[in-house]
C-alpha positions in Angstrom: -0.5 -27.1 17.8 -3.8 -27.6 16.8 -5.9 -30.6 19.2 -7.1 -33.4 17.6 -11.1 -33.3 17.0 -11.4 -36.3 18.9 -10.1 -35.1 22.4 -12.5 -32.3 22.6 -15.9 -34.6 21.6 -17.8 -35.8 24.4 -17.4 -39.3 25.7 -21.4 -39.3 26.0 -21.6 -38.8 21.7 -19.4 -42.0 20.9 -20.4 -44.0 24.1 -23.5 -45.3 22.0 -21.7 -45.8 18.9 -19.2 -48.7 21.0 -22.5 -50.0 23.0 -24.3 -50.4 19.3 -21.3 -52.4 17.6 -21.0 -55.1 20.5 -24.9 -55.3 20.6 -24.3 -55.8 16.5 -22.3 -58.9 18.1 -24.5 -60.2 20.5 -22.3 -58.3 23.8 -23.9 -56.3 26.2 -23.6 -53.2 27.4 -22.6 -54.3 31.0 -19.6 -55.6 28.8 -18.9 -52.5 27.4 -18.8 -51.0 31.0 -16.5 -53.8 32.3 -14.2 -52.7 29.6 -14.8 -49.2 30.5 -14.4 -49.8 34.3 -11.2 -52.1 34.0 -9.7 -49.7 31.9 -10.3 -46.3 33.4 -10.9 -47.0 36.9 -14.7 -45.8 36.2 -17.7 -47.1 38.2 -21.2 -47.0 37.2 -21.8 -43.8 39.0 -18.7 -42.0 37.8 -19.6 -43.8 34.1 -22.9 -42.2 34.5 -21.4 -38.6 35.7 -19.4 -38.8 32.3 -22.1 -39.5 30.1 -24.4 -36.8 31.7 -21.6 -34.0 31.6 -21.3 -34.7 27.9 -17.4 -34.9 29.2 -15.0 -34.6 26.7 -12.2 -37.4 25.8 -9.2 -35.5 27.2 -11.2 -35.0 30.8 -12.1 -38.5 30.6 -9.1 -40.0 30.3 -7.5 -37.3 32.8 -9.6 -37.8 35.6 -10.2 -41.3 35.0 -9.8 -42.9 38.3 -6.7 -45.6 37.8 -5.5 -46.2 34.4 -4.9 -50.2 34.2 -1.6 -51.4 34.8 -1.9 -54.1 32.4 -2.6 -51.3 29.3 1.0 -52.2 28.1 -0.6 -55.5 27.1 -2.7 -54.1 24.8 -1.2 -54.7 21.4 -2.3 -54.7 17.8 -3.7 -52.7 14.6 -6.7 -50.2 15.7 -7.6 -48.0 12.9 -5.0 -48.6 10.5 -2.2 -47.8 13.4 -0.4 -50.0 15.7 -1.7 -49.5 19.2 1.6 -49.9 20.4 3.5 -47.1 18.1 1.1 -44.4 19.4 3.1 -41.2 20.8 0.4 -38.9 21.7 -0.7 -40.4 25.2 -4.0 -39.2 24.9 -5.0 -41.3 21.6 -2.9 -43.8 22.8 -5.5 -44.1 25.7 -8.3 -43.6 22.9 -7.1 -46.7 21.0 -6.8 -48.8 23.7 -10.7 -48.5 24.5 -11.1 -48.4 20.4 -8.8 -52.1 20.5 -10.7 -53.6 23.4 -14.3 -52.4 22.1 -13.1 -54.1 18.9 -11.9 -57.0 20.6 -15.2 -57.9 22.3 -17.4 -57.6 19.1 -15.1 -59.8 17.5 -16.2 -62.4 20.1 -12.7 -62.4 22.2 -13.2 -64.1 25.8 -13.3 -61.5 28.1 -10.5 -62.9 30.2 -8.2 -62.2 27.4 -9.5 -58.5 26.4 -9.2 -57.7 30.2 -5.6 -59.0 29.9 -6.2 -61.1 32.9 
């Protein structure tokens, strides 16, 4: 079976693209990583490590530190699929970044996007 495109593009070439849209917003990039860290179990310096890499989705989310334990509570529509009804455990993981991305540039407190 064929990989999807997106597990084999680097992190580093849609990294901007998810800075860009909560700038759009007024967000920050240090929100973005707080996502990003709380998420993966990243930290600036393995954030940084990705990006320069030009790491690739699947080895992202494979050697990500500590996926969340609260990931379960991420729920809702991401792309015209429900976040929850993803099977593929990769894009499963690739939607729930998408979701919470989505969720801060539509002004969501972060306590709630961070499930906290």
């Amino acid at each position: 079976m064929k990989k999807h495109r997106i597990f084999t593009t680097s992190f580093a070439s849609v990294y901007p693209h998810y800075v860009a849209k909560a700038e759009k917003k007024g967000k920050t990039k240090e929100e973005v990583h707080q996502i990003i860290f709380w998420l993966t179990g990243y930290d600036e310096k393995g954030l940084s490590e990705i990006l320069e890499n030009k790491t690739d989705f699947e080895t992202f989310f494979s050697e990500a530190p500590q996926l969340n334990s609260n990931v379960d509570k991420i729920k809702g529509v991401i792309c015209g699929y429900r976040v929850e009804e993803i099977e593929d455990p990769l894009m499963k993981k690739i939607r729930y970044l998408d979701k919470l991305i989505d969720e801060l540039a539509r002004g969501k407190a972060m306590e709630k996007i961070l499930r906290s």
